[in-house]
C-alpha positions as a Python dict, from the first residue, in 0.01 Angstrom:
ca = {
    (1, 'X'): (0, 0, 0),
    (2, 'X'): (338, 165, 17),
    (3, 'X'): (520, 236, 373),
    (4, 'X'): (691, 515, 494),
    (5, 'X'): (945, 433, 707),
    (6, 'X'): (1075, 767, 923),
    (7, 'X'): (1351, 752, 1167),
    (8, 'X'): (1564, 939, 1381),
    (9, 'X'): (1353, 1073, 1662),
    (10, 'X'): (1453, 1043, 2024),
    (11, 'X'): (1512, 1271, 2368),
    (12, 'X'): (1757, 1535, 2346),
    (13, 'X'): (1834, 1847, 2564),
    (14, 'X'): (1741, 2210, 2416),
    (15, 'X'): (2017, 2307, 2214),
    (16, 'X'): (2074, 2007, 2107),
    (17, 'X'): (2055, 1814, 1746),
    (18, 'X'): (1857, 1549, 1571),
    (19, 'X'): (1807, 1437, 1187),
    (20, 'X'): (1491, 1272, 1087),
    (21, 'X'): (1459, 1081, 760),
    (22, 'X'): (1173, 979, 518),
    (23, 'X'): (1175, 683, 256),
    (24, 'X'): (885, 472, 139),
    (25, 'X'): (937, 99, 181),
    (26, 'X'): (885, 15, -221),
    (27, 'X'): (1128, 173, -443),
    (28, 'X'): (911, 214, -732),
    (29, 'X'): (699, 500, -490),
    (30, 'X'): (907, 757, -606),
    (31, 'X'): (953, 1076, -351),
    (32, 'X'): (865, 1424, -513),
    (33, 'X'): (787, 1731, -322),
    (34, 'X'): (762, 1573, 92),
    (35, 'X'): (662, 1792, 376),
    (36, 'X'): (695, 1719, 750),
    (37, 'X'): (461, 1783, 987),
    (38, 'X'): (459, 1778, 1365),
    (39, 'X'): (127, 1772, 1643),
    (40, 'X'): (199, 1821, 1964),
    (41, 'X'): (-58, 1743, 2176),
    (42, 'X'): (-306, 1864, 2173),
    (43, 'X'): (-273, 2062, 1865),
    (44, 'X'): (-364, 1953, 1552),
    (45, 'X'): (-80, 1856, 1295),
    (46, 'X'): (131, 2158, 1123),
    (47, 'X'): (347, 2213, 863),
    (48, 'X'): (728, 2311, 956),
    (49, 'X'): (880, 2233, 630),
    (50, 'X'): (857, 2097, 282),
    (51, 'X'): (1067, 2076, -44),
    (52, 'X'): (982, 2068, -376),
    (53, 'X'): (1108, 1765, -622),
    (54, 'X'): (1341, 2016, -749),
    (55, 'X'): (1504, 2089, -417),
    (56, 'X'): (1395, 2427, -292),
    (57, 'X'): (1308, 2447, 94),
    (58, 'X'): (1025, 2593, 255),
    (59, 'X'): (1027, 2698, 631),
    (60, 'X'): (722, 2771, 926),
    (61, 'X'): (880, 3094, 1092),
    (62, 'X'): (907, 2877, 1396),
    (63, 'X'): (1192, 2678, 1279),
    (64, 'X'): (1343, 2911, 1011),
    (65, 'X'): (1747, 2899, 1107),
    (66, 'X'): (1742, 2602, 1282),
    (67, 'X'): (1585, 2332, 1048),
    (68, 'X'): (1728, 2218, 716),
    (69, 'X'): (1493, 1979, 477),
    (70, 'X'): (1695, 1854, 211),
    (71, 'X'): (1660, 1525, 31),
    (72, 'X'): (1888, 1228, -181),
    (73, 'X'): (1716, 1148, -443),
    (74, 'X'): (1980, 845, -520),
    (75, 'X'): (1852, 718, -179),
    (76, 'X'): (1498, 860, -251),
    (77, 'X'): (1525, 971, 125),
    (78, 'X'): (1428, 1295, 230),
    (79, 'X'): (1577, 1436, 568),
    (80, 'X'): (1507, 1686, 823),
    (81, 'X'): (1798, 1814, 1007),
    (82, 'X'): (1712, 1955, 1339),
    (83, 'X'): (1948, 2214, 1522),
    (84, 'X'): (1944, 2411, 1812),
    (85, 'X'): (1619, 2229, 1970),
    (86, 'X'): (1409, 2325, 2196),
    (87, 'X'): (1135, 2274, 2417),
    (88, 'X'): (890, 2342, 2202),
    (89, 'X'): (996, 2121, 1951),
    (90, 'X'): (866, 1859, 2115),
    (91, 'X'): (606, 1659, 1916),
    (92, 'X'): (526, 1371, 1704),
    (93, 'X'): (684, 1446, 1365),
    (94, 'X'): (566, 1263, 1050),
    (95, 'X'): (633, 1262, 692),
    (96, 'X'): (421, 1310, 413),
    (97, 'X'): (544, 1300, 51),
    (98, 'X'): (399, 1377, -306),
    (99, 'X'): (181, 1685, -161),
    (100, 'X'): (101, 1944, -394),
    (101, 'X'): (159, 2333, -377),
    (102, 'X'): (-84, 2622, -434),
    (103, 'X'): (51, 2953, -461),
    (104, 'X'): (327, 2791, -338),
    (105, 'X'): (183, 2645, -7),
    (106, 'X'): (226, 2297, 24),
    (107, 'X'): (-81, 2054, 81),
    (108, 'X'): (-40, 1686, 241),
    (109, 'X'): (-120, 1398, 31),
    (110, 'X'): (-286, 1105, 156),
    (111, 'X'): (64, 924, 252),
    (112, 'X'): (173, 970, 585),
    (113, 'X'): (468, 784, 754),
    (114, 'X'): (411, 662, 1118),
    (115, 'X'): (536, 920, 1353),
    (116, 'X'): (834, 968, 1483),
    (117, 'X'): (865, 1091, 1878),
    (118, 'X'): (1110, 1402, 1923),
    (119, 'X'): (1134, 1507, 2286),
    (120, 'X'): (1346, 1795, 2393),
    (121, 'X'): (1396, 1841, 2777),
    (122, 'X'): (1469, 2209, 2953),
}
């Protein structure tokens, strides 16, 4: 079964930056539309942004202006650039490519990388 291998997590202070990236561990899994998700405890898991194989973005209001999903399909990588963080960002963030969209909302697939801890302190 393929792997997803995220990284880029880690503790930063609110304003501060992070990129997370997505790639599955076999090349031949090929990464269309990907959405990342985040839970913080104890919430249940939501959507903050996805991108279709063709490259157009999708945004929760929550992050709109400060998060940028874009992806390298060369690499077959897709990132999440994180900007101005804050406390509230603070959750477990995961990937999850080759969802599918329905009246343009995106739906997870059954592929989901491991997690990847952001913490942002005050």
């Amino acid at each position: 079964q393929v792997q997803l291998v995220e990284s880029g997590g880690g503790l930063v202070h609110a304003g501060g930056s992070l990129r997370l990236s997505c790639t599955a561990s076999e090349s031949t899994f090929r990464i269309n539309a990907m959405g990342w998700y985040r839970r913080a405890f104890p919430e249940q898991r939501k959507l903050v942004a996805d991108i279709t194989s063709g490259g157009v973005p999708n945004y929760a209001d929550s992050v709109k202006g400060r998060f940028t999903i874009y992806r390298d399909d060369a690499k077959n990588t897709v990132y999440l650039q994180m900007n101005s963080l804050q406390p509230e960002d603070t959750a477990v963030y995961f990937c999850n490519p080759n969802g599918y969209y329905i009246h343009g909302i995106y739906y997870s697939s059954k592929y989901w990388g491991q997690g990847t801890q952001v913490t942002v302190s005050s």
